[in-house]
PAZAPA-4460 file (N, C-alpha, C; in steps of 0.05 Angstrom, whole numbers, plus 32768, in hexadecimal, padded with zeros to 4 digits):
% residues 103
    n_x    n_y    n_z   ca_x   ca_y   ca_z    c_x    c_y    c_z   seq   type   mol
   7A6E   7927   832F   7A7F   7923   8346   7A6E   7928   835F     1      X     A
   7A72   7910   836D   7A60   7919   8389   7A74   791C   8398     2      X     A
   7A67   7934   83B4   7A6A   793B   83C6   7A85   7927   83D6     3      X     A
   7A79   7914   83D9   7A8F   78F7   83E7   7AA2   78F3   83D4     4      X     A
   7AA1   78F8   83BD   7AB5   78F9   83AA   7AC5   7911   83A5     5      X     A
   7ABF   792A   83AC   7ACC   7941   83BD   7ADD   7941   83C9     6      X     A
   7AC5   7937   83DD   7ADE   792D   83F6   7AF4   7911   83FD     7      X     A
   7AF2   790A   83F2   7B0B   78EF   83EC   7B1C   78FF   83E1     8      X     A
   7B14   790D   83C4   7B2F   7915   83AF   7B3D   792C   83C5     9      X     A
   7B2F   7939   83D5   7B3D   7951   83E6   7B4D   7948   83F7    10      X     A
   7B44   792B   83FE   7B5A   791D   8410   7B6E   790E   8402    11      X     A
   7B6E   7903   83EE   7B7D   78F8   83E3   7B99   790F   83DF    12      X     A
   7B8D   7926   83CB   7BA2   7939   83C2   7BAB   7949   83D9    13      X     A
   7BA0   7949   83F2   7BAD   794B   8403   7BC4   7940   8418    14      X     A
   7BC3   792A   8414   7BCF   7915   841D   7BEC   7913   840D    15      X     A
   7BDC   790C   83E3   7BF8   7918   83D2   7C08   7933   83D7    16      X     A
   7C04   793F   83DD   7BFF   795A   83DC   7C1B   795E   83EF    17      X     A
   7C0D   7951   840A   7C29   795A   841D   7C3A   7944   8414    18      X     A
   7C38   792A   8410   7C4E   7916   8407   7C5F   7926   83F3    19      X     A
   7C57   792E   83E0   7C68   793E   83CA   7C78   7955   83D6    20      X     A
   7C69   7966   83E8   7C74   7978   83F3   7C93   796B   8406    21      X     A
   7C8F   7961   8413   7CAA   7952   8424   7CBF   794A   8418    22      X     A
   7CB2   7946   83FF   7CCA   7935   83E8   7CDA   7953   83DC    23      X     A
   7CCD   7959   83D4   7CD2   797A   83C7   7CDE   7986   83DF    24      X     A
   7CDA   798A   83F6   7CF1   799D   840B   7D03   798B   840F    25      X     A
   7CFB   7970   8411   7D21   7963   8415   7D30   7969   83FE    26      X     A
   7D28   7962   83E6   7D32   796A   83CE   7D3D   7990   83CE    27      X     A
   7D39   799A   83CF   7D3B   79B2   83D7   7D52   79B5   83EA    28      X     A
   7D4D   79AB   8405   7D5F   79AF   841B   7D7C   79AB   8415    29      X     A
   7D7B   798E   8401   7D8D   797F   83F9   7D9E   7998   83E6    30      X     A
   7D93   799E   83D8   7D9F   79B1   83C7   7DA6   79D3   83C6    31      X     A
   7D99   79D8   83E9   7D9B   79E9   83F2   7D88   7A0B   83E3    32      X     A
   7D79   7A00   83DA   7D69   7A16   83C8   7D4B   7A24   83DD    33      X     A
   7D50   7A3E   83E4   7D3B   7A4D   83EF   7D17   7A50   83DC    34      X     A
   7D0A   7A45   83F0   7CED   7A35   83E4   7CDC   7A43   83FA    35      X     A
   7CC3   7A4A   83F1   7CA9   7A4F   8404   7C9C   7A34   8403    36      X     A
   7C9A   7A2F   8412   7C8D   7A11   841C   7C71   7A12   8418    37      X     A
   7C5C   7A25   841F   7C49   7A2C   841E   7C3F   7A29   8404    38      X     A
   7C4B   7A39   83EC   7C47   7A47   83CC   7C4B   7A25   83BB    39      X     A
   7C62   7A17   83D3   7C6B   7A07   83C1   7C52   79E6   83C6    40      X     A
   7C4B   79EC   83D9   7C33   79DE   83E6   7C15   79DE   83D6    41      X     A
   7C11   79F6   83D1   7BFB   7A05   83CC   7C00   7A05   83A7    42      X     A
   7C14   79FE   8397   7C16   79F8   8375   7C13   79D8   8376    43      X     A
   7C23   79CF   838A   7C22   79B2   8388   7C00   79AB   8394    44      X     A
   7BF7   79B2   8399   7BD7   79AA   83A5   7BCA   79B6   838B    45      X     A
   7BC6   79C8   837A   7BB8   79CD   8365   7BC9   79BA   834E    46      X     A
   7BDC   79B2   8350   7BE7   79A4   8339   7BD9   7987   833F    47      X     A
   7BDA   7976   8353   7BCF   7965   8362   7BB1   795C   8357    48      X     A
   7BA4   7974   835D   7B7D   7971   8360   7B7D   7978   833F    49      X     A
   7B8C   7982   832F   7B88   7986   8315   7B8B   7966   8306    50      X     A
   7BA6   795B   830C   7BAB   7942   8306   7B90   792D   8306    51      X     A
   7B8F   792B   8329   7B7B   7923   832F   7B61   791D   831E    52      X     A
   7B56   792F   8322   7B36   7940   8312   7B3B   7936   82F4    53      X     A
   7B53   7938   82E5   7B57   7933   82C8   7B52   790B   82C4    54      X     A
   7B64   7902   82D7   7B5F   78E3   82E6   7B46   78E0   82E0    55      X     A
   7B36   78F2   82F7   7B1E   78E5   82F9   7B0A   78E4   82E4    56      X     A
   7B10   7903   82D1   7AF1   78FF   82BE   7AFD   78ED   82A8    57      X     A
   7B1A   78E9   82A3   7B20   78D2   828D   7B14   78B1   829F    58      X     A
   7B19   78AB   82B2   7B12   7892   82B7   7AF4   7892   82BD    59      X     A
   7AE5   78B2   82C0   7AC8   789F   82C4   7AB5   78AD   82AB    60      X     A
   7AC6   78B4   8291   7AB7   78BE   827A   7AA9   78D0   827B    61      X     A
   7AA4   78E4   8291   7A9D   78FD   8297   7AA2   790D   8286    62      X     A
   7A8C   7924   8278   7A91   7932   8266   7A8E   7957   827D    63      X     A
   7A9F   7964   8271   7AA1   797D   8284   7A8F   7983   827F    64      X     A
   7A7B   7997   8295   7A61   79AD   8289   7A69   79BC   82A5    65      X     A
   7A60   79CC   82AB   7A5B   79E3   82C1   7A5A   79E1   82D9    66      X     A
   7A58   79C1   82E1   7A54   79BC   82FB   7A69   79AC   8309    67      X     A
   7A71   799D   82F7   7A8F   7992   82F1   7AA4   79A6   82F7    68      X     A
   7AA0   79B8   82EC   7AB9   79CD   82F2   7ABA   79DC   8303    69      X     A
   7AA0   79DF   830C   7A9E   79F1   8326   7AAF   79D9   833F    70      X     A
   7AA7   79C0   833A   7AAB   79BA   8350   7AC9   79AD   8343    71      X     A
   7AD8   79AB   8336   7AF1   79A8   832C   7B02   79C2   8344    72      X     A
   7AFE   79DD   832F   7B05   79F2   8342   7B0A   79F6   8361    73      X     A
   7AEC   79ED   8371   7AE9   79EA   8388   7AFF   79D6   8393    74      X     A
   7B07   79BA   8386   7B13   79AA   8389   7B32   79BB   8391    75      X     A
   7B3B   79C6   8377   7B57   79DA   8375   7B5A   79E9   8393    76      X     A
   7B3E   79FB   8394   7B49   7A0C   83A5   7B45   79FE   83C8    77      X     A
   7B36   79E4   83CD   7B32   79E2   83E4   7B4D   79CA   83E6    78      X     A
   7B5E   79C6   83CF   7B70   79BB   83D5   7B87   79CC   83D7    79      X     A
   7B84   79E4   83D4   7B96   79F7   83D8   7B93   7A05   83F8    80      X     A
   7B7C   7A06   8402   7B77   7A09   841A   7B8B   79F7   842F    81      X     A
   7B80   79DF   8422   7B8A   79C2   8433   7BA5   79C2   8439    82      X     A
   7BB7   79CA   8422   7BCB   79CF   8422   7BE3   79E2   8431    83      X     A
   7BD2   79F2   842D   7BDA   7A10   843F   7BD2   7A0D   846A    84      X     A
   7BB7   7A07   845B   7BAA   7A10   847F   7BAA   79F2   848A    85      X     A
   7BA0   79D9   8482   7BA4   79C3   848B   7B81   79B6   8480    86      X     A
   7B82   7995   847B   7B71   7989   8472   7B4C   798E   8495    87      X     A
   7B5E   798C   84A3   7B47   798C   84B2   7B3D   79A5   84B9    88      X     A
   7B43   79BA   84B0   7B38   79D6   84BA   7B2A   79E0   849B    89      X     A
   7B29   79CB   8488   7B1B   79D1   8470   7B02   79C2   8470    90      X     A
   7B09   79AD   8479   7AE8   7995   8483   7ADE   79A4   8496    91      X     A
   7ADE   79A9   84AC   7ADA   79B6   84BB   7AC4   79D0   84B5    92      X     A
   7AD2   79E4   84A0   7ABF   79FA   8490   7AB2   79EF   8483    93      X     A
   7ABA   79D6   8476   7AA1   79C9   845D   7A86   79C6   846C    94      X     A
   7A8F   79B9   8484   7A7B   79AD   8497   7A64   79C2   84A4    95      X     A
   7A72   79D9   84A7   7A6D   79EC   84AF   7A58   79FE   84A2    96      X     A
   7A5B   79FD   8486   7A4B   7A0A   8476   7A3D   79F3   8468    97      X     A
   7A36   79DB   846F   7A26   79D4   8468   7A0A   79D2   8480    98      X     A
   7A13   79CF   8496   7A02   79D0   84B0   79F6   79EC   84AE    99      X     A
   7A07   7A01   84AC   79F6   7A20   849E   79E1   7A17   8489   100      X     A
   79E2   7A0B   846D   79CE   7A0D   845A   79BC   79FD   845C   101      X     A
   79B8   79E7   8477   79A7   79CF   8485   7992   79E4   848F   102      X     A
   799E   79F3   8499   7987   79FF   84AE   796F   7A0F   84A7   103      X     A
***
C-alpha cells in the first residue's frame, strides 16, 4: 500500500464516513433515540477503513505481513481522527510530520 493510496482510502472513508453518519442521525432523530454523534462517527469510520482495507487486499491479492498492518491500523486510527477532529486538520499533521523527517 502506498502512501497515495493512504491517502485516497482516508478520503474516501471519510467522505463514507460522514454520509453514513447523516443517515444514522436522521434515522435516529426519526425515532427519537439519544446518540453521541462523535462515538457514533468514530465506530462507523473504523468499521468503514476496515471494510475498505479487507476490499482492497482481496482485489489486489495482497498477502498480510507487518507492514500491511501497520499501515491498515494507521488507516483505522487516522480515519478515526478524520472523523472526530475533521479530514483537513489530519492532512495537515501528515504534512507536517513529514516536512519534520525531510529535514
Amino acid at each position: 500500500m502506498t502512501m497515495e493510496f493512504l491517502f485516497v482510502a482516508l478520503f474516501a472513508v471519510s467522505v463514507l464516513t460522514n454520509l453514513t453518519v447523516q443517515g444514522i442521525k436522521k434515522l435516529f432523530d426519526k425515532k427519537a433515540v439519544d446518540y453521541s454523534s462523535n462515538v457514533m462517527a468514530a465506530i462507523t469510520s473504523v468499521v468503514i477503513s476496515v471494510a475498505l482495507s479487507a476490499g482492497y487486499l482481496i482485489y489486489t491479492e495482497t498477502m498480510i505481513n507487518a507492514k500491511i498492518s501497520v499501515q491498515l491500523i494507521a488507516l483505522a486510527y487516522l480515519s478515526f481522527l478524520a472523523a472526530t477532529n475533521g479530514y483537513d486538520k489530519v492532512i495537515q499533521a501528515i504534512k507536517q510530520i513529514k516536512q519534520i523527517g525531510n529535514q
